[in-house]
BATI-667819 format. One record per atom (N, C-alpha, C): residue in one letter; x, y, z. Coordinates in steps of 0.001 Angstrom, whole numbers, plus 500000, padded with zeros to 6 digits. Example, Ala and Ser with C-alpha at 12.3 -4.5 7.8 and 13.67 -1.06 7.14 Angstrom:
BEGIN
A513190494310507800A512300495500507800A513200496700507800S512850497750507080S513670498940507140S512900500030507870
This chain:
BEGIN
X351699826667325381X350292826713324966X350215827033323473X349165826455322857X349216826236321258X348511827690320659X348639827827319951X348153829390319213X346414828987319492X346016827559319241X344303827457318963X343751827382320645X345016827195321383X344288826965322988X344163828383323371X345325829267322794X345121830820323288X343653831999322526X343474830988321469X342291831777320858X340929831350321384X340580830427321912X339686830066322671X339469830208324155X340374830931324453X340248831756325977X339487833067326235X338795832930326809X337866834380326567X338552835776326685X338364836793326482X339244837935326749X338949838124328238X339835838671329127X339278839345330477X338131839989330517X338435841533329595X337856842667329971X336247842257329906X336247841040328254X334420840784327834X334181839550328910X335087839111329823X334420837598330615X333496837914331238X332665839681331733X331233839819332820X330248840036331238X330838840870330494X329884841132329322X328957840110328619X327983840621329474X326618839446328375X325681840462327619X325078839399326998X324524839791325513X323044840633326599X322552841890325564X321040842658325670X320618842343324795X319566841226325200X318627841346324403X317100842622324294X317424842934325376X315897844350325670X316509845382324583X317969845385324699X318735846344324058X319291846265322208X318701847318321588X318997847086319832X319231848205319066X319690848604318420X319798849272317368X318274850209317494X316926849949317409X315862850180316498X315039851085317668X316234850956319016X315133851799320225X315985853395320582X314816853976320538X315370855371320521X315580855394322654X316905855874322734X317401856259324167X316878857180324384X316749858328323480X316244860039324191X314852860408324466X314582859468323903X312867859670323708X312192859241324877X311201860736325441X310450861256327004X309760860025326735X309439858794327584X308542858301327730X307046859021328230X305995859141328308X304755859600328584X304409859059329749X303930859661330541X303641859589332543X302942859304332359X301675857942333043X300690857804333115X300043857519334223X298704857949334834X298083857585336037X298770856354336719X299066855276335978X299085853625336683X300605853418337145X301616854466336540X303135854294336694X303021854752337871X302392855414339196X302974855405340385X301665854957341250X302052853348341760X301291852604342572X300432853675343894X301481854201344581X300966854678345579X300852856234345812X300489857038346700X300906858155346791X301890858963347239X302499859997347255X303752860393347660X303604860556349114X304654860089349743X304929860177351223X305090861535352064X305669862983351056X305793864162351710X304993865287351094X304652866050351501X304205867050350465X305497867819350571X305028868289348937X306637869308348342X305338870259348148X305908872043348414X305487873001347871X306343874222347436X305981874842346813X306385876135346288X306026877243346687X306627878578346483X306092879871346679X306336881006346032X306041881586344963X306727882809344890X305897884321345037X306779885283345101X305750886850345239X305501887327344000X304609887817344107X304459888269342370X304143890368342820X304235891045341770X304482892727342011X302993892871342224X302274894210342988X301267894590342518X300143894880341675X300926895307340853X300069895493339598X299848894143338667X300383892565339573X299526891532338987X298511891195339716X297811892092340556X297238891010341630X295936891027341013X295653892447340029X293691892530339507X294216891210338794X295063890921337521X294883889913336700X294838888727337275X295838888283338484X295418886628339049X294351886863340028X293708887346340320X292565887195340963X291246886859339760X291727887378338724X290080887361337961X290562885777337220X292331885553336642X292482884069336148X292549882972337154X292701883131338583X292531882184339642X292048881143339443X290791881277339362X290197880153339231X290342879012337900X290557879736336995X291013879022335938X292371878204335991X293258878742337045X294811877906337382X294090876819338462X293191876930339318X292835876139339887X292232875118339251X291523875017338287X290709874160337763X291732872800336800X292678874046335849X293659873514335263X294673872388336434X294902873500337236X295946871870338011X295100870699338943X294035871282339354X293221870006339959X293760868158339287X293179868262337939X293361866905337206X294609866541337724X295771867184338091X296866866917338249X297173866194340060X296524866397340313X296486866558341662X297329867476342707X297272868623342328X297354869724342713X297401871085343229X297303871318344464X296364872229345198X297291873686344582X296615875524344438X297171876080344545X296156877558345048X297215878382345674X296756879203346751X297051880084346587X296463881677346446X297013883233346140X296292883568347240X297669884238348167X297391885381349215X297943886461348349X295965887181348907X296769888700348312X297356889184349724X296978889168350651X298049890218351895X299631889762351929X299814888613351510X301522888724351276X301583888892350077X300861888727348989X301343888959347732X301795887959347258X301571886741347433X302383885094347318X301494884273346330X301940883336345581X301465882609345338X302223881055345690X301203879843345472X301651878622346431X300921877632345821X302177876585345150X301585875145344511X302023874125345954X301176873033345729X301593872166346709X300844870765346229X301815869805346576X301198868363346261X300132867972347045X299394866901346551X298305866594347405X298453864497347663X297255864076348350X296962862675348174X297050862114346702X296477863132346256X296227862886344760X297330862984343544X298211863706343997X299134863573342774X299968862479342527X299816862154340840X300054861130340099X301383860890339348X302220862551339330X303049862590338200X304108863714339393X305283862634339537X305580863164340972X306359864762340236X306630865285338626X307552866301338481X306572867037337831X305398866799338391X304449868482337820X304108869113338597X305015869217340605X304883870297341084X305697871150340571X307187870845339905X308213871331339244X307505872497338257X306737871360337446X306387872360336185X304810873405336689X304333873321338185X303411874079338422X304106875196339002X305824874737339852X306454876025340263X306814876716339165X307073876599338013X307635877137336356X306303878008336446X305271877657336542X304182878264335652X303632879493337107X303671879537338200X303604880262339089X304294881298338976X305637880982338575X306585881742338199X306576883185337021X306409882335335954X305742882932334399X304790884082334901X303818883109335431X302698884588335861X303540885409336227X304110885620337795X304587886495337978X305176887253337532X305807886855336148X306380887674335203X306086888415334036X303983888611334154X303549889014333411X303188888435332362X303752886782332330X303344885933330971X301925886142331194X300862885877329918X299876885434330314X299296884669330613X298133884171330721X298028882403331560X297536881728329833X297464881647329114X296803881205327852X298545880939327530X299543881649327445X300582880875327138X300985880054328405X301535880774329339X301849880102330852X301692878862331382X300077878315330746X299847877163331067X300199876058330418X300724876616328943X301738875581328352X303216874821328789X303431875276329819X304585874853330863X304345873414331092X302881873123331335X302543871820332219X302840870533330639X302729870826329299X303192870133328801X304494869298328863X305065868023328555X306041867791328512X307214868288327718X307186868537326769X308210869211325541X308143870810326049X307621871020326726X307743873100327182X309018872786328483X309590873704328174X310665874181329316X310947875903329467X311705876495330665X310934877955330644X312573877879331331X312520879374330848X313587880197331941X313927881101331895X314200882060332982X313986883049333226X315131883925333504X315679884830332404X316586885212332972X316477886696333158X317609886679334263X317706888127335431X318861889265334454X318298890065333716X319032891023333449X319432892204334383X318608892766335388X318835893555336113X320447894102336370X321497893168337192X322385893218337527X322994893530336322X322834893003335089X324088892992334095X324620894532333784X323991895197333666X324264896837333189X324335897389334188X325465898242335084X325228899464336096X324498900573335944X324546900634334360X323818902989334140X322510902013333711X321714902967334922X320103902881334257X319949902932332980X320915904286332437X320361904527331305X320752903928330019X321797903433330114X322558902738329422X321574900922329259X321197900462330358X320318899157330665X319109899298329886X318380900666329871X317185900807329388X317103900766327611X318519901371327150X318585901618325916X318509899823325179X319876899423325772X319989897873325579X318856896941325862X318158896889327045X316455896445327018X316117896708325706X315800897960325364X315018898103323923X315650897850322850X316924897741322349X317807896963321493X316664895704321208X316521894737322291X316413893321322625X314889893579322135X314221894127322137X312982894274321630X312827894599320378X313543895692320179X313634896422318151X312788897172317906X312513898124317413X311047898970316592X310200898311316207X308937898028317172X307779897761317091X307811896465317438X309165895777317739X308740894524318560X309931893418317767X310041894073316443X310770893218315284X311771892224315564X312519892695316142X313809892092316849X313385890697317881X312499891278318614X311976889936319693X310996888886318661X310637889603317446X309576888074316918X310639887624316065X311810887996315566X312784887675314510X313089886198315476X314011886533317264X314031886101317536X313487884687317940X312130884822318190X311113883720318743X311228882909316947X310522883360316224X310661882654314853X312183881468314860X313040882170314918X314624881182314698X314714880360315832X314597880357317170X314787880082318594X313188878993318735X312112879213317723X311173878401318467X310588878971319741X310954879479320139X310587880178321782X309485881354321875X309020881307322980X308183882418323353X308785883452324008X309217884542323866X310019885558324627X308894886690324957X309538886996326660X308621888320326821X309889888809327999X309804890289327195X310751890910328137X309904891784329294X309877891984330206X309324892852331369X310422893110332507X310453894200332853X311006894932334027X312746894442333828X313504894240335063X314275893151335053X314889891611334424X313242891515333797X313649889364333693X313525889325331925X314224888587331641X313581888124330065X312773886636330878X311641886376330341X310514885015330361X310801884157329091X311383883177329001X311396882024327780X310534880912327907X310238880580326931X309466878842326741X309564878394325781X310125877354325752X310428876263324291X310809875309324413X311985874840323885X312873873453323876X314001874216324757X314888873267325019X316249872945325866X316851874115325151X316964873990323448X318491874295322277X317638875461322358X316486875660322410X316201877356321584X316307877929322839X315618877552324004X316268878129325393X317966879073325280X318602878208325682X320053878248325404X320259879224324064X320147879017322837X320005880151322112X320022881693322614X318042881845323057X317504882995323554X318539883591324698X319295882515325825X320407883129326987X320991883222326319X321917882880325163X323522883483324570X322967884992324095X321465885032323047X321306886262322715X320971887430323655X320523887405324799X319769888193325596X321303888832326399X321936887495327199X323270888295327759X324374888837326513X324028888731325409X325170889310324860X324582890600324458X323176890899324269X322949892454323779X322845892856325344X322791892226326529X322977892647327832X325021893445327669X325913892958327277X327193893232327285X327518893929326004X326266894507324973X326794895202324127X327316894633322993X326632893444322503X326196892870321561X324958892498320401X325194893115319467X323699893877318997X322663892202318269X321808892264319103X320990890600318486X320811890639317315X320846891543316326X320923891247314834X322117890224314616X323371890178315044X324640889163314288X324310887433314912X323314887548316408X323008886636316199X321605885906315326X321003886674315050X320083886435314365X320374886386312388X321344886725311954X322117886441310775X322798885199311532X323447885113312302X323546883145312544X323202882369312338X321738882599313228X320673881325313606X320155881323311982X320152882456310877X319397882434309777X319949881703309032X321688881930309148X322456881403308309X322190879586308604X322765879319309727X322367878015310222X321597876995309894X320285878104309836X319097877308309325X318526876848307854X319100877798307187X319816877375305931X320540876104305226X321534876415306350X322815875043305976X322065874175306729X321280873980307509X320394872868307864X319377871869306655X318832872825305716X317978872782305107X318688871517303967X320340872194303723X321169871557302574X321296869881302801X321417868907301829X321198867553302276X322873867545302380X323498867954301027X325319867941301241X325944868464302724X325729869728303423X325906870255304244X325323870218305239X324722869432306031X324050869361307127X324973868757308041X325656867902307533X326575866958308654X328027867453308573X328035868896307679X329476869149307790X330231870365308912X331431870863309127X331422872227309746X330857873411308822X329983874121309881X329892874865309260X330501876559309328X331335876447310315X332985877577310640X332804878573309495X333031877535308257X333741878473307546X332343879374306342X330931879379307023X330126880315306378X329540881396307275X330150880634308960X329900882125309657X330763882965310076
């Protein structure tokens, strides 16, 4: 076989590979498309619901904002329900819901309450770009007293430390009882957990907060943005 008969043989591996045309350079992959009423023809076949308990001393505040969580998830098609004799609260899908992952983000925001968020931030969950999470410090420290000191580390004199935080992180932080409460993006999420369990293990959130400062810095630089940056932290 002649060198020009072997160059005109297709390769194996590309003989299924055909051309995208839908597919180019100029279309962004990551980017949330926007949910709209008309993207789901019919209605959902099961109802999905949620539940969680929330402490006592929230029950004066969701009783007097109730109605206002009700009103808010209606548009959504959304039913939701506070027993005070169990102490529960309860999202659940209806005929009506349009956007099959905002019982998800109504269990997030059920949640929040319970954790003392307030509902004026809380209800920012139901946006698309908000994500929340909640983490369980309780377990991490054995000495009460030792847990309580480190809790207030994570806070700072007069609060300093937790808005230093939220400022660099983007995030909303609220510490109460047991839980740290977050809301932001994915990266400042993740951030707020590396900082929270490490002053949980005796890591003081100031060195990460000279990080995130430093970071944001070398972000700013047009030379240094795309390089390592190892060797300035």
């Amino acid at each position: 076989m002649s060198d020009e008969e072997q160059s005109q043989q297709p390769n194996k591996n590309r003989k299924y590979r055909k051309d995208k045309p839908w597919d180019n350079e100029n279309i962004d992959h990551w980017k949330i498309e926007e949910w709209k009423k008309d993207d789901m023809p019919g209605p959902l076949l099961e109802e999905s619901s949620f539940a969680t308990l929330f402490p006592k001393y929230r029950e004066k505040y969701l009783r007097e904002i109730w109605s206002k969580i009700v009103t808010t998830l209606k548009p959504h098609g959304i039913k939701a329900e506070l027993n005070l004799i169990e102490g529960s609260m309860t999202v659940s899908t209806t005929r009506k819901t349009w956007d099959p992952y905002i019982i998800i983000k109504s269990r997030d925001l059920i949640k929040l309450l319970a954790r003392s968020v307030p509902f004026e931030q809380a209800i920012k969950i139901l946006n698309d770009d908000m994500v929340c999470d909640i983490i369980k410090i309780g377990g991490l420290v054995r000495n009460k007293e030792r847990f309580v000191k480190r809790r207030q580390r994570l806070v700072g004199p007069n609060g300093n430390t937790l808005k230093a935080i939220e400022l660099l992180t983007d995030c909303y932080v609220l510490v109460q009882g047991n839980t740290v409460s977050a809301m932001g993006g994915y990266k400042g999420l993740k951030q707020v957990r590396n900082i929270v369990v490490d002053c949980m293990n005796n890591i003081h959130p100031i060195y990460h907060i000279q990080t995130l400062m430093i970071k944001r810095e070398l972000a700013k630089d047009p030379d240094l943005k795309n390089e390592n940056w190892d060797r300035f932290l």
